[in-house]
Backbone as a chain_set.jsonl record, in Angstrom:
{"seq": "XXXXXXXXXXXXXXXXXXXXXXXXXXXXXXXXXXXXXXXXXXXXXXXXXXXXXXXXXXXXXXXXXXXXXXXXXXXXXXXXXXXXXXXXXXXXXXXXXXXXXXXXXXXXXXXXXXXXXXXXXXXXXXXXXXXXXXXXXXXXXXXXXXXXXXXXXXXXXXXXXXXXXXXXXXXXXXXXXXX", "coords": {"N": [[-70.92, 78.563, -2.32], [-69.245, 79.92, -0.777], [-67.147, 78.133, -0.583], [-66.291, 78.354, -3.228], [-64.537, 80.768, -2.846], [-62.69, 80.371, -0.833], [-61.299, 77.84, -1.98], [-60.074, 80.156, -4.457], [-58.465, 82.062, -3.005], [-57.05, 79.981, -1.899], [-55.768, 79.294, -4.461], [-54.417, 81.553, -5.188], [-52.592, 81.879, -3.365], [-50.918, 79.772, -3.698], [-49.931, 80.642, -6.214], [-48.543, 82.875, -6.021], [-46.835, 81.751, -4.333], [-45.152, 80.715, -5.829], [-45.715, 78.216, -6.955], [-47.279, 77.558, -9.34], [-46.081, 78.374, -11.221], [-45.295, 77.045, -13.715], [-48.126, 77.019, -15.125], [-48.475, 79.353, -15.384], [-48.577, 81.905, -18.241], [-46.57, 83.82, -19.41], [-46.922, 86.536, -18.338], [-46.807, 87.942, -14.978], [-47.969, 87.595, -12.277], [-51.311, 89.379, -10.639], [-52.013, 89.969, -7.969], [-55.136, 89.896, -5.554], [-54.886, 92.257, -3.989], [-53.923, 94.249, -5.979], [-55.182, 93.807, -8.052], [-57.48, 94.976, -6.733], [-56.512, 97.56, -6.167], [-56.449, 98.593, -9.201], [-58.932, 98.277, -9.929], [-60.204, 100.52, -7.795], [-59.513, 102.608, -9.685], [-60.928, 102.637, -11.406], [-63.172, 104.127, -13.085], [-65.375, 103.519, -14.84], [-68.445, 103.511, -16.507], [-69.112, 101.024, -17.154], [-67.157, 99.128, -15.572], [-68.32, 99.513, -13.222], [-70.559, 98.244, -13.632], [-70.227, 95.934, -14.557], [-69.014, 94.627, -11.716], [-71.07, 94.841, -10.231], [-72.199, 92.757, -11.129], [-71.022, 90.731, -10.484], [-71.279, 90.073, -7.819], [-73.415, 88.964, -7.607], [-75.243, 86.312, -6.276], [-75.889, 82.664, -6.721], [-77.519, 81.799, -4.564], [-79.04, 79.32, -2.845], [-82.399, 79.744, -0.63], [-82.918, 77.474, 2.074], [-84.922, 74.738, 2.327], [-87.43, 74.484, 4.774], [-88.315, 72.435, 7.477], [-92.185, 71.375, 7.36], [-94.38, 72.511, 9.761], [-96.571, 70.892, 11.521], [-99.691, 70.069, 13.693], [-100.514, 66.933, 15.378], [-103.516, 64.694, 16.43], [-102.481, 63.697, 19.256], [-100.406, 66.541, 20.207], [-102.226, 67.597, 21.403], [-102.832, 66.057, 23.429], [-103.163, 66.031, 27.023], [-103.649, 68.811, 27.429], [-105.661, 71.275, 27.908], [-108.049, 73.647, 26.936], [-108.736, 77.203, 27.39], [-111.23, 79.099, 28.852], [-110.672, 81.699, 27.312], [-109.328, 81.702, 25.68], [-108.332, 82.792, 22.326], [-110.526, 82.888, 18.933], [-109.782, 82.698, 15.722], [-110.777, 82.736, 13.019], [-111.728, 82.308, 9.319], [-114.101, 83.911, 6.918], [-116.493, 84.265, 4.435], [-117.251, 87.138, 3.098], [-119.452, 89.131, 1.04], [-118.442, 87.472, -1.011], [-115.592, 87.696, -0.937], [-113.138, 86.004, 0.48], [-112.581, 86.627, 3.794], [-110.135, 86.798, 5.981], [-108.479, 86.685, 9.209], [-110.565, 86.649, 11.189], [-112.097, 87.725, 14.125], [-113.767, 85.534, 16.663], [-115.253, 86.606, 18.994], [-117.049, 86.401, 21.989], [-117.271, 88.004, 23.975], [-118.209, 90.347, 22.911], [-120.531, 92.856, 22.272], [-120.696, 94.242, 19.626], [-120.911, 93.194, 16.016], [-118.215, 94.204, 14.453], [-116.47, 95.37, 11.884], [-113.468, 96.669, 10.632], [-112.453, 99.076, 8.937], [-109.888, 99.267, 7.14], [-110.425, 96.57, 6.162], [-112.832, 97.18, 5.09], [-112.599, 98.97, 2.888], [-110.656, 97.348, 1.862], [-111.827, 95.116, 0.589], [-113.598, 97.055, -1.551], [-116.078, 97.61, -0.573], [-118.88, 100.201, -1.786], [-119.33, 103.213, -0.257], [-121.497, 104.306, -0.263], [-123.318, 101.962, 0.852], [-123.253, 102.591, 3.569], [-124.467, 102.927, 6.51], [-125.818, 105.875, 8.148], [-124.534, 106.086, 11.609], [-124.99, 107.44, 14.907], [-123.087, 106.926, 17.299], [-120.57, 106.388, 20.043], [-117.753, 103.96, 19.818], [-116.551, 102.326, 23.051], [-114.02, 100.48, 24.207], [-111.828, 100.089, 23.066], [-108.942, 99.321, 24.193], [-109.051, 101.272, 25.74], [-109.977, 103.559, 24.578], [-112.233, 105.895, 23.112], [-113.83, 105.576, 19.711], [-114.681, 106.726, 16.691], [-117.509, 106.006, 14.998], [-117.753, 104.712, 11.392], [-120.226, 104.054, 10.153], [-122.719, 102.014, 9.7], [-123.773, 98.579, 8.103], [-125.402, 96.39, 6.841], [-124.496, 92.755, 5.29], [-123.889, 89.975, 3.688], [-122.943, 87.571, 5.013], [-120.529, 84.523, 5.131], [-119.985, 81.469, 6.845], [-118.085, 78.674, 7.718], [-117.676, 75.503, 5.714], [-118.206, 73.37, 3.417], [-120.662, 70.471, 3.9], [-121.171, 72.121, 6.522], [-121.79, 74.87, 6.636], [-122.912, 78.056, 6.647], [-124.699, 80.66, 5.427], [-125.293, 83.971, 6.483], [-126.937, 87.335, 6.844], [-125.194, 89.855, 8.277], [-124.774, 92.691, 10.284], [-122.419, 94.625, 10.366], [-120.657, 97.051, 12.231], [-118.617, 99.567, 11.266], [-115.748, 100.579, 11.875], [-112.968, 102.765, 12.062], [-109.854, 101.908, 13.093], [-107.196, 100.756, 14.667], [-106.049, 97.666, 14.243], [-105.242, 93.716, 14.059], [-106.92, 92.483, 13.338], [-109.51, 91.921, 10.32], [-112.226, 91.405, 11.234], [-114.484, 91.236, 14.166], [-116.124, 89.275, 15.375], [-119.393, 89.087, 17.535]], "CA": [[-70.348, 79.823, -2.744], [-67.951, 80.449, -0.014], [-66.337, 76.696, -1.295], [-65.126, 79.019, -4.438], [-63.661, 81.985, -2.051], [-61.778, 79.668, -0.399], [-60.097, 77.517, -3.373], [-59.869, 81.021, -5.182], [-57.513, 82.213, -1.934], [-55.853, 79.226, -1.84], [-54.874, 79.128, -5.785], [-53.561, 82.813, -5.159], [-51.41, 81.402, -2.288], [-49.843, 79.03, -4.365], [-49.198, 81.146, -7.626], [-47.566, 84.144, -4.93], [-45.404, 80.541, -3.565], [-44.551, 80.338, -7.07], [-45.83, 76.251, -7.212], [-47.992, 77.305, -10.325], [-45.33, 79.253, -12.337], [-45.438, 76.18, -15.131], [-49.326, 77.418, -15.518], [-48.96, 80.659, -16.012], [-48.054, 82.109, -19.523], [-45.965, 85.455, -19.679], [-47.052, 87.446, -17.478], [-46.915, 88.109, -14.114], [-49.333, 87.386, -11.369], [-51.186, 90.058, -10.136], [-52.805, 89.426, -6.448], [-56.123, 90.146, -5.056], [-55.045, 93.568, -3.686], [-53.371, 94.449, -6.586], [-57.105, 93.744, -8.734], [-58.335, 95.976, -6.128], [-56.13, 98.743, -6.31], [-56.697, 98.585, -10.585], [-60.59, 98.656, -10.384], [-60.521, 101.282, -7.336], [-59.273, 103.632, -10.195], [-61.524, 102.41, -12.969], [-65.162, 104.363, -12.276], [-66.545, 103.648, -15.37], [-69.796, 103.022, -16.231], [-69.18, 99.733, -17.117], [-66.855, 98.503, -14.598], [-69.308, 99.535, -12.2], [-71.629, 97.092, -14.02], [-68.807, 94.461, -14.038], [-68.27, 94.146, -10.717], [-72.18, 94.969, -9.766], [-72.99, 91.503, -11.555], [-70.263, 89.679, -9.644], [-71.63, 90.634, -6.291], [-75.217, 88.088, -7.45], [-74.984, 84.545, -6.349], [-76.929, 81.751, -6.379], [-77.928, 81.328, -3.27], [-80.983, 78.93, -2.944], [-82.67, 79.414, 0.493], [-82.542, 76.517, 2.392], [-86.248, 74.778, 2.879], [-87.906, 74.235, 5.899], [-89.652, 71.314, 7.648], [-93.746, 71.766, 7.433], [-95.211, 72.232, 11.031], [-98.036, 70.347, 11.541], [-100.184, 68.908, 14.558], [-102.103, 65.621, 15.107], [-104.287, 64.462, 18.001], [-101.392, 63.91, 19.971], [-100.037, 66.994, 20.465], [-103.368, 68.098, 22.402], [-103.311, 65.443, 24.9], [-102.925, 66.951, 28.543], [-103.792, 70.269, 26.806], [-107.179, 71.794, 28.277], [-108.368, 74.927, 26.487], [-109.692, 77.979, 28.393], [-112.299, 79.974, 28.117], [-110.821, 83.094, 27.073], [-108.387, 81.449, 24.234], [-109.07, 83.786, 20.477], [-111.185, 81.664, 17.838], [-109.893, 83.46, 14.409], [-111.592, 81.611, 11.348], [-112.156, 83.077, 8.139], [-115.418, 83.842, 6.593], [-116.796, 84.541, 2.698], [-117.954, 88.699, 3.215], [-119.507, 89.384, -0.132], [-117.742, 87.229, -2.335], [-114.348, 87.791, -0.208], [-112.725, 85.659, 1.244], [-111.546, 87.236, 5.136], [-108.681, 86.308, 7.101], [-108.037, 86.899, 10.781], [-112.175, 87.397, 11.428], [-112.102, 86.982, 15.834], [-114.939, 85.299, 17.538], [-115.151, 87.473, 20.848], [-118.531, 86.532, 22.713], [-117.874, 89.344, 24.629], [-118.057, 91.682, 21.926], [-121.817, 93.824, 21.842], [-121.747, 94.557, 18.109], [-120.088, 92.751, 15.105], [-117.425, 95.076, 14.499], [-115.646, 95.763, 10.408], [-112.646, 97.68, 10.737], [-112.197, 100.261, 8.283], [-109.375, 98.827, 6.217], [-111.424, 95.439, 5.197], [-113.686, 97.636, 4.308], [-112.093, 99.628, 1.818], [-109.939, 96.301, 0.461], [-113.193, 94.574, -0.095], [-113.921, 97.594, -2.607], [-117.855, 98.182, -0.89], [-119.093, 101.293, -2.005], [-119.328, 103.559, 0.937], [-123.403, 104.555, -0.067], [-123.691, 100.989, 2.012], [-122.768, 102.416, 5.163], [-125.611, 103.891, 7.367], [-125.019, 106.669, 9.643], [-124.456, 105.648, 13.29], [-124.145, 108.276, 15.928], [-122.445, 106.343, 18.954], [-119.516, 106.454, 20.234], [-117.276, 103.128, 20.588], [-115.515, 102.313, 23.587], [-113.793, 99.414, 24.677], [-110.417, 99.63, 22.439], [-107.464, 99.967, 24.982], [-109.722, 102.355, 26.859], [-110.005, 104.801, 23.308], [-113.102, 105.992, 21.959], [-113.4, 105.112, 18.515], [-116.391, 106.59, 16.305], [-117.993, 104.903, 14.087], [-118.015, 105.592, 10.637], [-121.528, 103.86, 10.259], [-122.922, 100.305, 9.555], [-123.985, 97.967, 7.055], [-125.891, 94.165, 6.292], [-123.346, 92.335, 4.895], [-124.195, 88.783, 3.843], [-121.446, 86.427, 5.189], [-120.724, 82.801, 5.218], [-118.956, 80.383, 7.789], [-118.032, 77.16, 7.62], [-117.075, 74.995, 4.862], [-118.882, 72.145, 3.226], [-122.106, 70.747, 4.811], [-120.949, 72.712, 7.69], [-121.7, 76.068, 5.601], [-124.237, 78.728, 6.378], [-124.912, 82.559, 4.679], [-126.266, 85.087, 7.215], [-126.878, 88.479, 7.032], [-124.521, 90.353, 9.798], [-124.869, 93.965, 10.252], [-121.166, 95.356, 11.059], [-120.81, 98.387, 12.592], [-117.447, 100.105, 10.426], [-114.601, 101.614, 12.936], [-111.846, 103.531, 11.741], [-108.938, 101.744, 14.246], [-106.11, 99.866, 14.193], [-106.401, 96.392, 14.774], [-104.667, 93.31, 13.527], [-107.82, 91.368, 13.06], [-110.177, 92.041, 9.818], [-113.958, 91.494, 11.765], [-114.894, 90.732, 14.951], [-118.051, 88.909, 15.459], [-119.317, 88.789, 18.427]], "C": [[-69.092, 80.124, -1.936], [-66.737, 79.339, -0.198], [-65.042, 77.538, -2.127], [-64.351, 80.163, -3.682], [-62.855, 81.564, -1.805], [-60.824, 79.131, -0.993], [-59.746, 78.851, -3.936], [-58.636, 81.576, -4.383], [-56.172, 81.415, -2.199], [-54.652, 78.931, -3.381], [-54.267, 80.902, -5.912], [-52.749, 82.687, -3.93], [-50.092, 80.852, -2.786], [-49.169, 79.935, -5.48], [-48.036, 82.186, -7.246], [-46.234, 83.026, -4.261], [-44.796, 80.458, -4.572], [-44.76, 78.948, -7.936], [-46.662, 76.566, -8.019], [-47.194, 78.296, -11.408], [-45.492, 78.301, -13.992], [-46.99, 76.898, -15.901], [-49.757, 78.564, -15.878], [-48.24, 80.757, -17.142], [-47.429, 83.305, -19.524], [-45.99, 86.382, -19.103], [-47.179, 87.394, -15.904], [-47.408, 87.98, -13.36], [-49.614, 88.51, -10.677], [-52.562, 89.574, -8.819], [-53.886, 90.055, -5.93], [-55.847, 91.754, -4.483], [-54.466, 94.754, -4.87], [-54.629, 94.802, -7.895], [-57.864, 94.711, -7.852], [-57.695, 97.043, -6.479], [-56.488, 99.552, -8.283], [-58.265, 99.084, -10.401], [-60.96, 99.745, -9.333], [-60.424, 102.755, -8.689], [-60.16, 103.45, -11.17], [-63.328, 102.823, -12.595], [-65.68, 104.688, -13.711], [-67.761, 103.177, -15.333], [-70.319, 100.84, -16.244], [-68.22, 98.659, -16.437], [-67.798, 98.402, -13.531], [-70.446, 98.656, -12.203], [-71.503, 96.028, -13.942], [-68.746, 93.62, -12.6], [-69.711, 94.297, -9.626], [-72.647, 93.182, -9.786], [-72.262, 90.255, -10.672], [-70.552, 89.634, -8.555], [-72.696, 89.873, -6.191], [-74.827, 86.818, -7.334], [-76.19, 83.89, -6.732], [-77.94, 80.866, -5.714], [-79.355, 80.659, -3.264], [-81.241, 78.653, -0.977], [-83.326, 77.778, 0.682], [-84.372, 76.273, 2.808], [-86.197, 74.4, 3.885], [-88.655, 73.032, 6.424], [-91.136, 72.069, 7.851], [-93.698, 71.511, 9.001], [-96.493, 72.319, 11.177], [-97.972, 69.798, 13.162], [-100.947, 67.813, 14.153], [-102.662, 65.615, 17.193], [-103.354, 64.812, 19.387], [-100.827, 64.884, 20.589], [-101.378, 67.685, 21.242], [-103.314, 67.267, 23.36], [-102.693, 66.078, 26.117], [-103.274, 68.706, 28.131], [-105.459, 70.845, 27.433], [-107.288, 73.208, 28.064], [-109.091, 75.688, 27.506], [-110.572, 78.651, 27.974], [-112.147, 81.211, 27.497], [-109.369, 82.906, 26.06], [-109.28, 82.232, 23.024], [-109.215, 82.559, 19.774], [-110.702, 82.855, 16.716], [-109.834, 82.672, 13.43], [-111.361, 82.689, 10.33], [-113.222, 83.066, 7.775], [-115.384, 84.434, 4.875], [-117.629, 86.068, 2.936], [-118.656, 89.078, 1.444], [-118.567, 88.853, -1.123], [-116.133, 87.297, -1.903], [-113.658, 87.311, 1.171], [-111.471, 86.625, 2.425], [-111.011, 87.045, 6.057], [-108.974, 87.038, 8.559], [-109.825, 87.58, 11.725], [-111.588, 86.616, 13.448], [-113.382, 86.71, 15.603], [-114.971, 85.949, 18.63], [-116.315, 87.312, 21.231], [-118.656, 87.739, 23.159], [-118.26, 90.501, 24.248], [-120.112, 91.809, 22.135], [-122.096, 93.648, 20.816], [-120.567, 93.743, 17.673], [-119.419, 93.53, 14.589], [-116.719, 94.496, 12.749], [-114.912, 96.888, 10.587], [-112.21, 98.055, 9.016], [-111.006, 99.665, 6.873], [-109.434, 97.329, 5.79], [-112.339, 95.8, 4.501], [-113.546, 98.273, 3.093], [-111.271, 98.268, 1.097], [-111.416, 95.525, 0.08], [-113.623, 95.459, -0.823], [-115.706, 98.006, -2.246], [-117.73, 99.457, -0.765], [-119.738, 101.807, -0.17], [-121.18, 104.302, 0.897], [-124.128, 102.993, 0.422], [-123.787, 101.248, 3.307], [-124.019, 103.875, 5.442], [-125.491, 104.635, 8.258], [-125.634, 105.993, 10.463], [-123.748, 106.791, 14.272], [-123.321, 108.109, 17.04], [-120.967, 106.761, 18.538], [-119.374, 104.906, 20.767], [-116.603, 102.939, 21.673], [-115.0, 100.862, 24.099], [-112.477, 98.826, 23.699], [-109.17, 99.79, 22.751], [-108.483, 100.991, 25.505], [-110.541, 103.783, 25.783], [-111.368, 104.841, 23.181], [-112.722, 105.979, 20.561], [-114.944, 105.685, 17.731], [-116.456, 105.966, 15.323], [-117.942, 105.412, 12.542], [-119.2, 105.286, 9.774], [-121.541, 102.433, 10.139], [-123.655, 100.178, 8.053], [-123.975, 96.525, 7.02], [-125.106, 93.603, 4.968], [-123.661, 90.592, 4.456], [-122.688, 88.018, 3.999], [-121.439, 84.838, 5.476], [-119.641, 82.312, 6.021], [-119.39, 79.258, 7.774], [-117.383, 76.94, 6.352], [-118.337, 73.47, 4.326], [-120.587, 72.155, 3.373], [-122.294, 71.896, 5.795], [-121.363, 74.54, 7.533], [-122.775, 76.577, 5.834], [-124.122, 79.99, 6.036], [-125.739, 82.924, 6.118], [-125.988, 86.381, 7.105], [-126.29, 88.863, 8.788], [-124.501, 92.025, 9.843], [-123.535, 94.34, 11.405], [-121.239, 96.226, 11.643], [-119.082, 98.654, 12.312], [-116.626, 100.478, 11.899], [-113.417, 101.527, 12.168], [-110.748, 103.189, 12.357], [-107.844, 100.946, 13.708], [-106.481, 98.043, 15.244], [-105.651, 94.885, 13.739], [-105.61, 92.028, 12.852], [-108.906, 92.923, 11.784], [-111.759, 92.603, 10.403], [-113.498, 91.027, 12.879], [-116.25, 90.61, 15.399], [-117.968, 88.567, 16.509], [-120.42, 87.541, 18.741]], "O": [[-68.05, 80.532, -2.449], [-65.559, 79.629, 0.01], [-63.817, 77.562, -2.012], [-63.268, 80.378, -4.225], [-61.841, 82.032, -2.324], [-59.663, 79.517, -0.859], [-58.518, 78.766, -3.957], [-57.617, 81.599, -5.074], [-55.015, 81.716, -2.492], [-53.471, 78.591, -3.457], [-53.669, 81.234, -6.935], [-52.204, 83.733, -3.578], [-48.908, 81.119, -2.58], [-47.945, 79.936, -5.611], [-46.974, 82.36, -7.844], [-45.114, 83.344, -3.861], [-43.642, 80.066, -4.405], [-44.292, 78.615, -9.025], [-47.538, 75.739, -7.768], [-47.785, 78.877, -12.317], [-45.736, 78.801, -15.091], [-46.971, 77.247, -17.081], [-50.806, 78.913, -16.419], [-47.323, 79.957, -17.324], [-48.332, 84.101, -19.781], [-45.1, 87.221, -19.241], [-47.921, 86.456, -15.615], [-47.986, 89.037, -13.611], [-48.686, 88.992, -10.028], [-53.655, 89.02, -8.939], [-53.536, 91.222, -5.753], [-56.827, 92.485, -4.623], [-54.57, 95.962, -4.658], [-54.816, 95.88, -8.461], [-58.888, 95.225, -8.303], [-58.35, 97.709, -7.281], [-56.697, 100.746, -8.501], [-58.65, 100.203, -10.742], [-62.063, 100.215, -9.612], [-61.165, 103.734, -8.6], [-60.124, 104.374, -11.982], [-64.26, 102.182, -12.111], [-66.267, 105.742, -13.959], [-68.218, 102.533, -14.389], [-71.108, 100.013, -15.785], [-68.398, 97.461, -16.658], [-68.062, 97.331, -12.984], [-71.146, 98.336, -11.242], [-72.249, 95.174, -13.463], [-68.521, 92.425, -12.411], [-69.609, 93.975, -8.442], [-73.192, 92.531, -8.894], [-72.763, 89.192, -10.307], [-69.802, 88.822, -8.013], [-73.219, 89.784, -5.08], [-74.142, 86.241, -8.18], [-77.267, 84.42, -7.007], [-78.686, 79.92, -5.966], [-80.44, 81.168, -3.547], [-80.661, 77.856, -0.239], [-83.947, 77.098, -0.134], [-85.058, 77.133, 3.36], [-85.142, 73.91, 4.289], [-89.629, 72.644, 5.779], [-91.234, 73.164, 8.405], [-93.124, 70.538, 9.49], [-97.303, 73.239, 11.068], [-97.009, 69.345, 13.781], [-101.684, 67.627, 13.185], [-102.413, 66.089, 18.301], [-103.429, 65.726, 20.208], [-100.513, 64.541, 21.729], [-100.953, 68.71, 21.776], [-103.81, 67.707, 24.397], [-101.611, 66.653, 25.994], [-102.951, 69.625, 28.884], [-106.375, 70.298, 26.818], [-106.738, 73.993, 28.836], [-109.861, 75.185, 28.324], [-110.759, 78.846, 26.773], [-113.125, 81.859, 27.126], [-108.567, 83.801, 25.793], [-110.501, 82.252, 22.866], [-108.516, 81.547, 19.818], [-111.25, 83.95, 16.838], [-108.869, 81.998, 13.068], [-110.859, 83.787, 10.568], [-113.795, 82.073, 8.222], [-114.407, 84.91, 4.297], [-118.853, 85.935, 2.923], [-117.718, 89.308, 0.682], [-117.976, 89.559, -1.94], [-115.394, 86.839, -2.775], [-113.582, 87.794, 2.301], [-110.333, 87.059, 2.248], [-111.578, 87.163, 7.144], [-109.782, 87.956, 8.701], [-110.053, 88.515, 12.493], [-111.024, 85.582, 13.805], [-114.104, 87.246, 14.762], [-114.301, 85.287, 19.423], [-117.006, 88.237, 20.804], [-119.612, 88.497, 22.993], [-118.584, 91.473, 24.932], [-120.815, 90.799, 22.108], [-123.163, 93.137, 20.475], [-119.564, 93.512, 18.348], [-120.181, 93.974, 13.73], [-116.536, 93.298, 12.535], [-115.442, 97.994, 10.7], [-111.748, 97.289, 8.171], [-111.408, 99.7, 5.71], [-108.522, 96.883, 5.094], [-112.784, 95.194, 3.526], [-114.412, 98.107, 2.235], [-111.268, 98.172, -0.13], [-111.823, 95.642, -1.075], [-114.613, 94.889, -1.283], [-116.485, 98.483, -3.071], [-116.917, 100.018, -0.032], [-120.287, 101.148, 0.712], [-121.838, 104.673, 1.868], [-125.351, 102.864, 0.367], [-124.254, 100.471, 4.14], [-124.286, 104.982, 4.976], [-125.039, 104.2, 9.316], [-126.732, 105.44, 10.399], [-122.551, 107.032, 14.432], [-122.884, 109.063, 17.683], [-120.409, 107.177, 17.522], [-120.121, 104.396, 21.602], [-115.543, 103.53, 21.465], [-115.919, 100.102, 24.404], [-112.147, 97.648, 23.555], [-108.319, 100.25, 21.99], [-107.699, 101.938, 25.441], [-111.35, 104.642, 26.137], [-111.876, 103.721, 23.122], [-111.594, 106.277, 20.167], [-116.055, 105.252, 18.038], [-115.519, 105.385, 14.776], [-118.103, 106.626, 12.424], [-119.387, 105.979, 8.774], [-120.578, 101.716, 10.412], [-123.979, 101.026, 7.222], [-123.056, 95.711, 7.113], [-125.203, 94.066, 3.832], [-123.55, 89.952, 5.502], [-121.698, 87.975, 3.269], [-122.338, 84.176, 5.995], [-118.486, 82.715, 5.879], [-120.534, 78.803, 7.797], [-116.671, 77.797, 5.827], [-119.091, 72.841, 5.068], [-121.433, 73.029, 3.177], [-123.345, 72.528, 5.899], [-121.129, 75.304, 8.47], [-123.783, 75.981, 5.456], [-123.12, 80.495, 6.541], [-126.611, 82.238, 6.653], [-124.812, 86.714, 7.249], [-126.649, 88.47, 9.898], [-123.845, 92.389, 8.867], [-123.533, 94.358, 12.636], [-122.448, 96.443, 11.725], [-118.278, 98.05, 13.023], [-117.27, 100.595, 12.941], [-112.925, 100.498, 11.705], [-110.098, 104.232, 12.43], [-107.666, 100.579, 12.546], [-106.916, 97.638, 16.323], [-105.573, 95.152, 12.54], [-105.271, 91.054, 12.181], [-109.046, 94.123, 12.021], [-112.315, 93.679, 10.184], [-112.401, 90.473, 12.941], [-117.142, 91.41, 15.681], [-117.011, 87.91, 16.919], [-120.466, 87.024, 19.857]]}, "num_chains": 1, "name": "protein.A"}
């Protein structure tokens, strides 16, 4: 695109040098500021449409290489104990992204807006009087619980269990956390 800006420049260089006078026919050349000053005065509706459509290219973003690992890139690598496991799991029929593993976690925790995009009716959720704490220092209450059948794994590797969430209302960038 900027290819044609450039030749377009340069063939209004030459026609202003005069080295394309044979090519023109009768009239006059009028020069890039000269086309501006014309369409600054012209506010109709359909110049404005004119010169809207000229403004769209074709720009095709440019792809990317895939980043992938293999074995390799783990060697000398020794995991710690307090690296995040986030899998996905099957919640009722819904597949859920960014689920943590946290051992340290107490209860299996469903934050509030998985709960509502998963669509369960809220006569699932059992009152719970506690109070959470342990989110940045916040209490957090609960807005009750609920047995949930969920599945992890894949394949052979694949088991269903009932998990009893306990709902919170918070912000968080993870779906579940099972502890």
């Amino acid at each position: 695109m900027e290819n044609c800006f450039v030749l377009g420049r340069k063939i209004e260089r030459l026609i202003k040098e005069g080295r394309l006078k044979k090519f023109i026919a009768g009239k006059q050349y009028e020069g890039s500021s000269d086309r501006r000053r014309r369409r600054e005065g012209e506010d109709t509706r359909r110049g404005r449409y004119s010169r809207s459509v000229l403004s769209i290219s074709d720009w095709a973003r440019p792809t990317r290489p895939a980043i992938t690992f293999s074995d390799a890139d783990f060697e000398g690598v020794s995991p710690h104990e307090d690296d995040p496991i986030v899998v996905s799991a099957i919640v009722m029929g819904y597949n859920v992204k960014r689920v943590l593993v946290d051992q340290g976690s107490s209860e299996d925790i469903m934050f509030w807006e998985a709960f509502v995009g998963m669509k369960i009716l809220t006569d699932l959720l059992m009152p719970y009087a506690g109070t959470l704490v342990g989110f940045a220092g916040d209490q957090v209450t609960a807005r009750g619980y609920t047995d949930l059948e969920t599945t992890f794994g894949k394949g052979d590797n694949m088991k269903t269990i009932t998990v009893r969430y306990l709902v919170v209302n918070a912000q968080s960038s993870y779906s579940i956390l099972v502890g």
